[in-house]
C-alpha positions as a Markdown table, in Angstrom:
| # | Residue | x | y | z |
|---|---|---|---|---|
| 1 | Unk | 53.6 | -47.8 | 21.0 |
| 2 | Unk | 56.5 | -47.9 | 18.5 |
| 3 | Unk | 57.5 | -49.8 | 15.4 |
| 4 | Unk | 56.9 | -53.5 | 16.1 |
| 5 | Unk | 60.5 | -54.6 | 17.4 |
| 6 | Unk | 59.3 | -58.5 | 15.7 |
| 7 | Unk | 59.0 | -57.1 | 12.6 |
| 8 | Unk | 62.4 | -56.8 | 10.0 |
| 9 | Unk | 61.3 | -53.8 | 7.3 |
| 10 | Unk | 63.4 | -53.9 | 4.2 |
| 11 | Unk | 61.7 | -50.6 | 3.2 |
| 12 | Unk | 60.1 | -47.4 | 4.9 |
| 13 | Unk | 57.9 | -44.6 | 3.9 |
| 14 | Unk | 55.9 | -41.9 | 5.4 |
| 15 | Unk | 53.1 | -39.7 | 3.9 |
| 16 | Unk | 51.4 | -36.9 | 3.8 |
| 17 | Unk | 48.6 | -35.1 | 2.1 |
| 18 | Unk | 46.6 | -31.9 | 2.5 |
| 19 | Unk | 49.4 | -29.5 | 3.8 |
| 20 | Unk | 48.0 | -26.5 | 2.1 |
| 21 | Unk | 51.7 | -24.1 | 1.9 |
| 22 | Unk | 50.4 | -20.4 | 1.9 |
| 23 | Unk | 51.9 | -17.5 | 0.5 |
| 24 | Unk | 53.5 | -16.7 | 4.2 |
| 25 | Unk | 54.9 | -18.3 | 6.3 |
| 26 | Unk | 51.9 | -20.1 | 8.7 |
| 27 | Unk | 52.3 | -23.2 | 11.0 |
| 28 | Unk | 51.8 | -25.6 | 8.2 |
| 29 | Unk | 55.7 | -25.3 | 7.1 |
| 30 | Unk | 57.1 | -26.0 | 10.7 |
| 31 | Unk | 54.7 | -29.3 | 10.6 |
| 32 | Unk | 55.8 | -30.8 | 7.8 |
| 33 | Unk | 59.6 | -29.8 | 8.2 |
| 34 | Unk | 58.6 | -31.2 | 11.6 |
| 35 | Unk | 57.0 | -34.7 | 10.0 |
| 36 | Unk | 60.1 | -34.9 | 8.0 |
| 37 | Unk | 62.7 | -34.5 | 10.6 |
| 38 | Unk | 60.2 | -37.0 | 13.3 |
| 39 | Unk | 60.7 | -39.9 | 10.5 |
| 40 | Unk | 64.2 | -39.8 | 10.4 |
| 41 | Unk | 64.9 | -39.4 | 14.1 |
| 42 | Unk | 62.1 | -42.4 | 14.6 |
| 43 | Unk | 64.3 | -44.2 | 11.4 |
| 44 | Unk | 67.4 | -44.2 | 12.8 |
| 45 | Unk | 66.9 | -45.5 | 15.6 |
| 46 | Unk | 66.4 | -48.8 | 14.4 |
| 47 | Unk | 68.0 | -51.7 | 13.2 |
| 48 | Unk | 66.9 | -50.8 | 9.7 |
| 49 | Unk | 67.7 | -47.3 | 9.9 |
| 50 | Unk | 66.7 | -46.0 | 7.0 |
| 51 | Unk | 63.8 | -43.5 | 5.5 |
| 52 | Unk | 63.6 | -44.6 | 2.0 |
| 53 | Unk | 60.8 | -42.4 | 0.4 |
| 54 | Unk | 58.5 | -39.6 | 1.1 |
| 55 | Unk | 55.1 | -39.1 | -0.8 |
| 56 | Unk | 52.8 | -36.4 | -0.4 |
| 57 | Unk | 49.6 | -37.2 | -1.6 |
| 58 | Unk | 48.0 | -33.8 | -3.4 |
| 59 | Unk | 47.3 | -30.0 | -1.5 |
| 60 | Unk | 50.6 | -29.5 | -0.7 |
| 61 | Unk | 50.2 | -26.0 | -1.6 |
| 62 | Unk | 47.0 | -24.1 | -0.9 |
| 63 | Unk | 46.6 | -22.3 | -4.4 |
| 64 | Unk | 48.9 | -23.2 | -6.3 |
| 65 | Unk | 51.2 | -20.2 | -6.6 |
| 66 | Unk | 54.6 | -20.1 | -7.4 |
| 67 | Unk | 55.5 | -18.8 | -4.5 |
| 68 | Unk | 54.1 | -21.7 | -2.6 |
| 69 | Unk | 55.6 | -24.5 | -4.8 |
| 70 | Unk | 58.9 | -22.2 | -4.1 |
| 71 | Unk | 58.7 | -23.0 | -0.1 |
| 72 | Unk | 57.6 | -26.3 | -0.4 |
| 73 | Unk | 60.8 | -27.3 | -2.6 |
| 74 | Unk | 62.9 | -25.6 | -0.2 |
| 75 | Unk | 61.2 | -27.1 | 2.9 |
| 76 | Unk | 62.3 | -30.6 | 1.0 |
| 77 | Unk | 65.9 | -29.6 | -0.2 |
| 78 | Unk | 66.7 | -28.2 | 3.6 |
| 79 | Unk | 65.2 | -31.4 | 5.5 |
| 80 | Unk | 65.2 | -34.7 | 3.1 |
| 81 | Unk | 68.9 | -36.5 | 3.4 |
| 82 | Unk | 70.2 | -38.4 | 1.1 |
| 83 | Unk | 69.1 | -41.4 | 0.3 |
| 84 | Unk | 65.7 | -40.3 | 0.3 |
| 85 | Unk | 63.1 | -40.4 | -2.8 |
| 86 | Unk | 60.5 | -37.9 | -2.5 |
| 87 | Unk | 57.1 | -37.7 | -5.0 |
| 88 | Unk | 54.6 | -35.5 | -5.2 |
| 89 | Unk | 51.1 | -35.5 | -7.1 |
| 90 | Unk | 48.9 | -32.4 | -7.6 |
| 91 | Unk | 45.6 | -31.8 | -6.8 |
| 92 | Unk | 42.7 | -28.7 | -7.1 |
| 93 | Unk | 44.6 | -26.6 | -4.6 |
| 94 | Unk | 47.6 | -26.8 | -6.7 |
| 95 | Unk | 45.3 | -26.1 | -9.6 |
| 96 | Unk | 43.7 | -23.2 | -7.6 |
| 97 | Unk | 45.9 | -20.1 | -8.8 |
| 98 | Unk | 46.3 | -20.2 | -12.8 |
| 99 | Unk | 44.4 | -23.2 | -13.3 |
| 100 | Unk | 46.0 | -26.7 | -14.1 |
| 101 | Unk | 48.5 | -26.1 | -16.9 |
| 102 | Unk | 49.7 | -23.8 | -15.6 |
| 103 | Unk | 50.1 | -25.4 | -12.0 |
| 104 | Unk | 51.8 | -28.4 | -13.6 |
| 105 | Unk | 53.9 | -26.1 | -16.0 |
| 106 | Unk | 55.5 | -24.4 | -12.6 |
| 107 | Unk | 55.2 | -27.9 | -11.1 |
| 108 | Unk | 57.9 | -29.2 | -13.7 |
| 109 | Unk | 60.2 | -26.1 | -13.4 |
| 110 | Unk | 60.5 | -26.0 | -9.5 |
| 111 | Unk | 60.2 | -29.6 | -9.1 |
| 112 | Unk | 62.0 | -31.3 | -12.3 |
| 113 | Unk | 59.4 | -33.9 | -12.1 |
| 114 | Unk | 56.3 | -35.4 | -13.8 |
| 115 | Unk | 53.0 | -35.1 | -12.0 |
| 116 | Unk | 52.6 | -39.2 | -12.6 |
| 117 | Unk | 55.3 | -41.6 | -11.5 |
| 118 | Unk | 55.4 | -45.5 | -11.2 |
| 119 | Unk | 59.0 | -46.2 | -9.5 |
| 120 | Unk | 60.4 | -49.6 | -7.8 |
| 121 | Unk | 62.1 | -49.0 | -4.4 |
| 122 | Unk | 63.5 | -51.6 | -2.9 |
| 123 | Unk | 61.8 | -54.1 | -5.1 |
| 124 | Unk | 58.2 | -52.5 | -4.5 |
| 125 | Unk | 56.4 | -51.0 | -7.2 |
| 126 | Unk | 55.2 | -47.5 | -6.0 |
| 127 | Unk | 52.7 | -45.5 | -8.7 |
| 128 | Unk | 51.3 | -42.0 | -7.7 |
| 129 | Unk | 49.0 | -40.4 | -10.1 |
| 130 | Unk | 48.0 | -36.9 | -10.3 |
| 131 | Unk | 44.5 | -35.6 | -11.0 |
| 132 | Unk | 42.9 | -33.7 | -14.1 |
| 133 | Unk | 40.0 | -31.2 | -13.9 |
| 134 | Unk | 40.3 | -30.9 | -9.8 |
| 135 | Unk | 40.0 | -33.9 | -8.7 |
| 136 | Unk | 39.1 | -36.2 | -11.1 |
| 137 | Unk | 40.5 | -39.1 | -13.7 |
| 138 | Unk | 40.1 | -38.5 | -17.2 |
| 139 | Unk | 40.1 | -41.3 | -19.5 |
| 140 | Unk | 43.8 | -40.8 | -20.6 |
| 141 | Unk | 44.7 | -40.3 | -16.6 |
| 142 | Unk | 42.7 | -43.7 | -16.4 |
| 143 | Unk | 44.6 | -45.5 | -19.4 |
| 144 | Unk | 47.8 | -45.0 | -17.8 |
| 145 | Unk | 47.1 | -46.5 | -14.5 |
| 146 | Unk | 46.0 | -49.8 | -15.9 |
| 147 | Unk | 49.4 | -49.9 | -17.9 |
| 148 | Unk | 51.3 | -49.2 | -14.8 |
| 149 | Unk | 49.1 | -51.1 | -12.9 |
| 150 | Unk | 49.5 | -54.2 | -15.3 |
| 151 | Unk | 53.4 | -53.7 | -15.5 |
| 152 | Unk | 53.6 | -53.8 | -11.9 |
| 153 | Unk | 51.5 | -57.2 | -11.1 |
| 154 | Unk | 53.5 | -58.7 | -13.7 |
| 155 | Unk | 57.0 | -58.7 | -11.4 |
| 156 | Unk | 54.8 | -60.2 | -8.7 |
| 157 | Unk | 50.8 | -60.5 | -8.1 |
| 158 | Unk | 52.1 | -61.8 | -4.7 |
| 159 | Unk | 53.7 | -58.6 | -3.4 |
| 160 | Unk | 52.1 | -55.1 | -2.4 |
| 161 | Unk | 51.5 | -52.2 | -5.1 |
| 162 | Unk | 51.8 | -48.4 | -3.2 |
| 163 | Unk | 49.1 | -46.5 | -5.4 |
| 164 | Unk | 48.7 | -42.7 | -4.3 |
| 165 | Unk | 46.3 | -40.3 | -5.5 |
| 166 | Unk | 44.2 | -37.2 | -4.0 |
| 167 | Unk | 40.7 | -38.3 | -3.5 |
| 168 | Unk | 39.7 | -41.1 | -1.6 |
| 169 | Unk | 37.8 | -43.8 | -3.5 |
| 170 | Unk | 34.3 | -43.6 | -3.0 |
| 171 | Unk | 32.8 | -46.2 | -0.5 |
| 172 | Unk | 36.3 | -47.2 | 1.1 |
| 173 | Unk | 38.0 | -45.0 | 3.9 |
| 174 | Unk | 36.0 | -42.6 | 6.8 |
| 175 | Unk | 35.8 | -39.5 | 4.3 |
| 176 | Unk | 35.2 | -40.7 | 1.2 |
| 177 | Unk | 31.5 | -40.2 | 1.2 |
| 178 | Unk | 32.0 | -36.8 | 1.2 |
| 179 | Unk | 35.4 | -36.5 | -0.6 |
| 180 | Unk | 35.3 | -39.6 | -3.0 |
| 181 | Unk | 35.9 | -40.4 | -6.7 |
| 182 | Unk | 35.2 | -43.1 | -8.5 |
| 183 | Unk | 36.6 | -43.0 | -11.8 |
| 184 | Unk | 39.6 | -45.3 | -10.9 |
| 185 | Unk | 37.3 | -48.1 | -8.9 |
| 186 | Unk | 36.6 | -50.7 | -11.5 |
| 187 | Unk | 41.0 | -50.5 | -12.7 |
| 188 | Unk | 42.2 | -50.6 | -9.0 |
| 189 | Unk | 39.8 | -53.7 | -7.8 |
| 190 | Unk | 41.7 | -56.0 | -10.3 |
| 191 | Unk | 44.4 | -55.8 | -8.5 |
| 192 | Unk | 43.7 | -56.9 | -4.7 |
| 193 | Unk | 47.5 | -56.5 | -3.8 |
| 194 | Unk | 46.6 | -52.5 | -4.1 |
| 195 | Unk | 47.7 | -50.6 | -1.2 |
| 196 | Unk | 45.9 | -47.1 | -2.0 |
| 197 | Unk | 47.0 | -43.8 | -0.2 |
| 198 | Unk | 44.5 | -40.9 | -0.8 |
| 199 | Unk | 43.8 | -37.6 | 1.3 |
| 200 | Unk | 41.4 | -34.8 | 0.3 |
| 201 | Unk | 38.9 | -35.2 | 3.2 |
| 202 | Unk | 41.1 | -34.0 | 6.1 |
| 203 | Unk | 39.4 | -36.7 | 7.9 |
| 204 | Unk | 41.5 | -38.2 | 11.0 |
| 205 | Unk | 44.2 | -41.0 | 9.9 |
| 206 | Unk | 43.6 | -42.5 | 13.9 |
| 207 | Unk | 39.9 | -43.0 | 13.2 |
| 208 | Unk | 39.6 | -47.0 | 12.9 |
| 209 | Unk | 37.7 | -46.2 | 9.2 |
| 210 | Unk | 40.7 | -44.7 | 7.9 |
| 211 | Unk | 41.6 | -47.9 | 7.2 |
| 212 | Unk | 39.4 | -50.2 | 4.7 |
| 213 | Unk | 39.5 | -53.0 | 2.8 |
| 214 | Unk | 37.5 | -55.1 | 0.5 |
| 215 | Unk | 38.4 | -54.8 | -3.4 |
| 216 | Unk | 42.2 | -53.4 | -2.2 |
| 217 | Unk | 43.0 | -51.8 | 1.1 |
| 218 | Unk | 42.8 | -48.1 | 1.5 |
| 219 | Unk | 44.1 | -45.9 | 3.6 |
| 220 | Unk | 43.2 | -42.0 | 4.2 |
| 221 | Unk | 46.3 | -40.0 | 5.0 |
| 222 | Unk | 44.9 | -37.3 | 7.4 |
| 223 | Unk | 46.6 | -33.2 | 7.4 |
| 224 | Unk | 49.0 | -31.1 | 8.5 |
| 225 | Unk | 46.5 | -28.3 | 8.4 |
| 226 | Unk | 43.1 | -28.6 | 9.6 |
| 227 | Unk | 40.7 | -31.5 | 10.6 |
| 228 | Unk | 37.2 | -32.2 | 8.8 |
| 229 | Unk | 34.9 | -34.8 | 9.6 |
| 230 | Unk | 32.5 | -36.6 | 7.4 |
| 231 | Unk | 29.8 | -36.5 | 9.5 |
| 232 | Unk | 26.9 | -34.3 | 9.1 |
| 233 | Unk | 24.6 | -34.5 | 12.3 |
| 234 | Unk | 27.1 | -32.1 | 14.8 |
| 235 | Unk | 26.1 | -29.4 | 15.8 |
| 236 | Unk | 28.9 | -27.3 | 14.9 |
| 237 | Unk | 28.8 | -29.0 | 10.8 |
| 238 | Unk | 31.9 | -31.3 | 10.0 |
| 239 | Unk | 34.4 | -28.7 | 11.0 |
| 240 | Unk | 35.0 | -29.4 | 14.7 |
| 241 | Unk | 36.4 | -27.1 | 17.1 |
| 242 | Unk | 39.8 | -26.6 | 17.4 |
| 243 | Unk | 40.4 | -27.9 | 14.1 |
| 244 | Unk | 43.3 | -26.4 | 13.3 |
| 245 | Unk | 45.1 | -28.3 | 16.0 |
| 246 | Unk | 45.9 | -30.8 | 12.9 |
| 247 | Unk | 49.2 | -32.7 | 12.6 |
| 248 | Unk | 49.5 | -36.5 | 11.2 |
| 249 | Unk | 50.8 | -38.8 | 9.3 |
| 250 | Unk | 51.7 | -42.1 | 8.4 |
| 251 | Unk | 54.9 | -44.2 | 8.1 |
| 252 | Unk | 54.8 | -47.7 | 6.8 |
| 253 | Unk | 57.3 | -50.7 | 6.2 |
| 254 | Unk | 57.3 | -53.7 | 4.4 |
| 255 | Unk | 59.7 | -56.5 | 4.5 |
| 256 | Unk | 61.0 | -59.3 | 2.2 |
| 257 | Unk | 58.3 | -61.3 | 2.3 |
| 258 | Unk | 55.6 | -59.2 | 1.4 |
| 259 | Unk | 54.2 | -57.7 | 4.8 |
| 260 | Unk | 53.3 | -54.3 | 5.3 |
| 261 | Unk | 53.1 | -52.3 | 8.9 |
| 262 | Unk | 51.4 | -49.3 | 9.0 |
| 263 | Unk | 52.1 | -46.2 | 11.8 |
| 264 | Unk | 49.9 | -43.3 | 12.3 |
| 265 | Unk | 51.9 | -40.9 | 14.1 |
| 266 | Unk | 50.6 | -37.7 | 15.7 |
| 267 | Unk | 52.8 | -34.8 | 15.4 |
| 268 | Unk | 51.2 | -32.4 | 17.2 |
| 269 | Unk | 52.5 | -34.6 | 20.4 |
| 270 | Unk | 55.0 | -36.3 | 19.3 |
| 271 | Unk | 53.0 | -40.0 | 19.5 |
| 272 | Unk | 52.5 | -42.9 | 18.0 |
| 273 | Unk | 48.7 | -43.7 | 17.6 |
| 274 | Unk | 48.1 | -46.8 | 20.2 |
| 275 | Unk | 47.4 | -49.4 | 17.1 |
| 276 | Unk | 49.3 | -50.6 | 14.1 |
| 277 | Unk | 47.7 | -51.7 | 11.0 |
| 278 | Unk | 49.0 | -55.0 | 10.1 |
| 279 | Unk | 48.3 | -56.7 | 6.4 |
| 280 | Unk | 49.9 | -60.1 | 5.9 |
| 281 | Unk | 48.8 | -60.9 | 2.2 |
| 282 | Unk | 47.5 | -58.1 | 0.7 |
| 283 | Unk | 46.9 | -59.8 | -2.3 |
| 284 | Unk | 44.6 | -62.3 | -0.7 |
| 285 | Unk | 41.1 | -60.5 | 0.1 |
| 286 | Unk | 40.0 | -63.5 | 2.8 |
| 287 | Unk | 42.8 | -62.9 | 5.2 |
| 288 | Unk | 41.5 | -58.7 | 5.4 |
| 289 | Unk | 41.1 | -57.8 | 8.4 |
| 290 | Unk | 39.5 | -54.2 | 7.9 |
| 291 | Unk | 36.5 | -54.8 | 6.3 |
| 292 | Unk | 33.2 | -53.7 | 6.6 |
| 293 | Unk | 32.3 | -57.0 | 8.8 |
| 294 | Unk | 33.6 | -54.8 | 11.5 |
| 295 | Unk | 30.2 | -53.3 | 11.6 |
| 296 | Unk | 28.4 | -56.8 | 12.4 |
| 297 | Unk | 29.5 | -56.3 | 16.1 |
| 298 | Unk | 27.5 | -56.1 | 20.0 |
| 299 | Unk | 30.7 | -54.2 | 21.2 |
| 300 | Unk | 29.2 | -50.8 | 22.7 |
| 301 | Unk | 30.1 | -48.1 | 25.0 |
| 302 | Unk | 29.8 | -47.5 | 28.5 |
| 303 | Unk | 29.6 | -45.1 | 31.1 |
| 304 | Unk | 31.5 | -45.8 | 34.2 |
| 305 | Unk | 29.4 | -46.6 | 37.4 |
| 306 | Unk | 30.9 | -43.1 | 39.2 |
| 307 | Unk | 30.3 | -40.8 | 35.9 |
| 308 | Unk | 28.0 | -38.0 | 37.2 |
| 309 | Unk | 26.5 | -35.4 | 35.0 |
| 310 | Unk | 26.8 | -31.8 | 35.9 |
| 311 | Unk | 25.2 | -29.0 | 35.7 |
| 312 | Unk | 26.8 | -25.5 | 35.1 |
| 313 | Unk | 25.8 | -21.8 | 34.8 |
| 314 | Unk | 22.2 | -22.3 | 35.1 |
| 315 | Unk | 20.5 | -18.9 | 33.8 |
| 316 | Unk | 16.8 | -17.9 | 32.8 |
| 317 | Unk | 16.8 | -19.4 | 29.4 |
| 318 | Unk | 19.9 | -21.9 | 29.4 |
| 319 | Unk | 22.6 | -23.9 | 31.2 |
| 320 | Unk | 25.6 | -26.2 | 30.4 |
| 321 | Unk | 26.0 | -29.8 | 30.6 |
| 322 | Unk | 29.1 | -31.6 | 31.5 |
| 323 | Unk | 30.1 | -35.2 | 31.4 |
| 324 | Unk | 33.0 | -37.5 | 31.7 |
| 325 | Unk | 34.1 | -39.6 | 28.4 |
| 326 | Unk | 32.8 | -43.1 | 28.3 |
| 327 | Unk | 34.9 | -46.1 | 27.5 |
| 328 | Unk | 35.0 | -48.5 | 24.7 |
| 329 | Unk | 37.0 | -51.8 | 24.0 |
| 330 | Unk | 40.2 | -50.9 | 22.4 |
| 331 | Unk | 39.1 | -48.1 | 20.5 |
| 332 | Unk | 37.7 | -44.7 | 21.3 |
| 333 | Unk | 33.9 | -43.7 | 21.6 |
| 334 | Unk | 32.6 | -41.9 | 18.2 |
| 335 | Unk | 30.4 | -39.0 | 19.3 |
| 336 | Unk | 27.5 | -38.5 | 22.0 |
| 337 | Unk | 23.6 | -37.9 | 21.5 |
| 338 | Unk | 22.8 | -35.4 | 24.2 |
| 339 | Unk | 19.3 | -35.3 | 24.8 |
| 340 | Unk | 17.6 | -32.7 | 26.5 |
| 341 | Unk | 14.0 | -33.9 | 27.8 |
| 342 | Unk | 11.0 | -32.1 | 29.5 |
| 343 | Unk | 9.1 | -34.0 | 32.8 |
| 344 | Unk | 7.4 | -35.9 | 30.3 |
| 345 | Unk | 10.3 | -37.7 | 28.5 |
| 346 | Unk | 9.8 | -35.8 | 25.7 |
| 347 | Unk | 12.8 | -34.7 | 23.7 |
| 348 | Unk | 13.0 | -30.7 | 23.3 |
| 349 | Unk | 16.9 | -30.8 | 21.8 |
| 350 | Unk | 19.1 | -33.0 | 20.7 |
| 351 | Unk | 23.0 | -32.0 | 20.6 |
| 352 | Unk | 24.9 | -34.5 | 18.6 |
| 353 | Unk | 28.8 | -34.1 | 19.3 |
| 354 | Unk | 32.3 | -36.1 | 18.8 |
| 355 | Unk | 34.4 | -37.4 | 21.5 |
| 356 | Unk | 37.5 | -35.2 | 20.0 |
| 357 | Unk | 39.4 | -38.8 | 19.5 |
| 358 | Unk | 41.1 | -37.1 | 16.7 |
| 359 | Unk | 43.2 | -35.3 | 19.5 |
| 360 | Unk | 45.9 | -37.6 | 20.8 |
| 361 | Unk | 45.2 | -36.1 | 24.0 |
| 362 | Unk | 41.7 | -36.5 | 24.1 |
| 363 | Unk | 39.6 | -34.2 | 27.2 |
| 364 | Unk | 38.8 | -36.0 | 30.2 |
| 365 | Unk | 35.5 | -34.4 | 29.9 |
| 366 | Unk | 32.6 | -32.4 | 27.2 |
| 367 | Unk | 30.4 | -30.1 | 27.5 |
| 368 | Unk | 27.0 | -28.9 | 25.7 |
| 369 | Unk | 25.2 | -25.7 | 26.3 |
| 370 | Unk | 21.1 | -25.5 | 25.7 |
| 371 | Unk | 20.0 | -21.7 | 25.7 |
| 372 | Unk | 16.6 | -20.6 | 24.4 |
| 373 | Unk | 14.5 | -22.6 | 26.4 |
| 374 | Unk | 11.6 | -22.2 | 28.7 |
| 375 | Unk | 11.2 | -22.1 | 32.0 |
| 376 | Unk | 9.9 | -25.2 | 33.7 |
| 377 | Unk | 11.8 | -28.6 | 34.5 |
| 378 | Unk | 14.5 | -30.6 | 32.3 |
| 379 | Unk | 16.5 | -33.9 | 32.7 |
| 380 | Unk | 19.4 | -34.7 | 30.0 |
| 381 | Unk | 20.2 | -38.4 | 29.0 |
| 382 | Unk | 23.8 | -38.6 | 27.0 |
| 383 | Unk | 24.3 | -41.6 | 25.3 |
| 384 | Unk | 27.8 | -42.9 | 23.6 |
| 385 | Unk | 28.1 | -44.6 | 20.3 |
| 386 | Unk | 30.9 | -46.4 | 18.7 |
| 387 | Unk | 32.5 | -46.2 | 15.6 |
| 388 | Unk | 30.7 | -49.1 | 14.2 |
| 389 | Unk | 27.0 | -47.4 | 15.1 |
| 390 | Unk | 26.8 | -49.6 | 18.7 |
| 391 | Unk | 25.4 | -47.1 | 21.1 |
| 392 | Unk | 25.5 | -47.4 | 25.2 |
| 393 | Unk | 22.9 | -49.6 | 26.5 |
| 394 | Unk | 22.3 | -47.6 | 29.7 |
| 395 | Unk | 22.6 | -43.6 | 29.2 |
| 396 | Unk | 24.4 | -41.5 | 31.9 |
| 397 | Unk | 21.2 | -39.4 | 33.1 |
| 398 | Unk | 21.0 | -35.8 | 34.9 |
| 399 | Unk | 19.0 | -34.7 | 37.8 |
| 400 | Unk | 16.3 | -32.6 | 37.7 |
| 401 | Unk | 17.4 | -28.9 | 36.1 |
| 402 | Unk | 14.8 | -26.1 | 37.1 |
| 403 | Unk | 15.0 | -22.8 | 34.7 |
């Protein structure tokens, strides 16, 4: 996958939210001076050739300090070419240090910015908004968006509005149960040509509910840090393993006409996600093609005919499972129940984990462990469920395990 070769941008954009700069120097710098330098090599090799903003969408620095704003404006001035608009909002990480007037009092002096911006670039209207008390939207915070909101529709209802802030809106993108606000909801659903950017949640960009529309589209922008999930039934919480092996983004285009393309890209491999997110007429809420109707569906999982459960380090009290990921139509399976049962069919654990789809390079294979059991005989049934809560309709099933 690659930028659609049919499709003629007259603008593009990438973004990218939670990138939490620390004091030292940690792997978080080389992935966004990374993200930077991967948007201008995948930029210029096209026709349109150009990299015409970047927007980071809150948690750029981890506390706040100066001495993370400090590396954060030099990671910009040694990477972004000219030619290039950058804009930043702030966020409770930012905030985390002195508190907030003092974050966007060292915000201003490194940065030579204000913390809310409406700009027009290449005829689109882009209008980033920074948060007050954490992350929330005061009343004065919520005043100025409907101006800016109201400005903007006025060039053209017709044509696309790029809103950023930090938290998703509540209800919308995969996360934002968890990591939502909802103080800007009733202003931003008068204006269905909203295309809204929001992070906060960590959550996964390449999960197919990080895109949602049905007031306005939203999109969650993912991390350069560390993945959570907003999921609550795993049994390792929403923090999976590995988590730290974190690096996406998003670049998106728009052409005369009004379209918009959308490109998660995963930098930790240096890939394009296998899917582009296409919106025609974003001001016309029946041609959405994200909505929640994607739930209403009978596609489901399925376990190849030759997957085989094994069985591994069988002990007195425990043993591991293992089990080949099952396949979905043109998506990725969600997570797996993994049931543990006595002779009886009775259920004695149940092991709830995800597929990893949030790793470009997803294992060929997963494994649960059961420990603390008691001796007699077991069989485990592993079922595989979608993103849209469709689970298998046959489960891959063990033989007999004697403890």
């Amino acid at each position: 996958m690659g930028f659609d070769k049919n499709f003629e941008p007259v603008l593009r954009f990438m973004v990218v939210s939670d990138v939490h700069y620390k004091d030292e120097h940690t792997v978080e710098r080389d992935r966004m001076q990374q993200a930077i330098r991967t948007a201008y090599a995948l930029s210029e090799k096209e026709s349109y050739n150009k990299l015409d903003a970047l927007y980071v969408v809150g948690d750029f620095a981890n506390s706040g300090t100066r001495a993370q704003m400090l590396a954060f404006k030099d990671t910009l001035d040694s990477n972004l070419k000219p030619g290039t608009d950058y804009t930043l909002s702030l966020a409770s990480h930012e905030f985390g240090s002195e508190g907030e007037e003092a974050a966007l009092q060292k915000f201003a002096e490194i940065f030579g910015a204000e913390p809310d911006s409406h700009k027009v670039i290449n005829g689109y209207h882009f209008i980033s908004v920074t948060c007050t008390n954490g992350c929330h939207f005061d009343e004065k915070k919520q005043e100025w968006v409907a101006q800016e909101l109201k400005k903007a529709a006025k060039d053209d209802p017709k044509r696309p509005i790029f809103f950023f802030q930090h938290p998703h809106i509540m209800g919308t993108v995969y996360g934002s149960a968890n990591w939502g606000e909802d103080e800007l909801t009733a202003i931003l659903m008068n204006y269905p040509q909203i295309i809204d950017f929001s992070g906060h949640s960590h959550a996964p960009i390449n999960d197919p509910r990080s895109i949602h529309q049905r007031h306005f589209t939203c999109l969650g922008t993912g991390t350069l840090s560390y993945f959570e999930l907003d999921e609550f039934d795993k049994i390792y919480g929403t923090i999976p393993p590995n988590d730290d092996n974190a690096a996406q983004m998003l670049i998106v285009e728009a052409d005369a006409e009004g379209r918009v393309r959308i490109y998660p890209y995963d930098l930790i491999t240096d890939n394009f996600f296998p899917f582009t997110w296409k919106i025609d007429s974003a001001w016309d809420v029946d041609s959405y093609l994200y909505t929640d109707a994607r739930y209403r569906t009978e596609k489901a999982p399925w376990f190849e005919d030759d997957s085989v459960v094994e069985i591994k380090d069988v002990k007195a009290d425990s043993f591991t499972v293992e089990f080949p990921q099952a396949k979905v139509e043109e998506e990725y399976v969600d997570d797996y129940n993994v049931y543990l049962k006595d002779m009886n069919g009775v259920t004695v654990r149940n092991a709830t984990i995800w597929s990893e789809y949030y790793f470009y390079n997803m294992p060929e294979k997963l494994s649960v462990s059961f420990d603390g059991l008691e001796s007699g005989e077991y069989r485990v049934e592993i079922y595989a469920n979608s993103f849209w809560k469709t689970r298998c309709k046959k489960p891959l099933v063990s033989g007999t395990v004697k403890i």
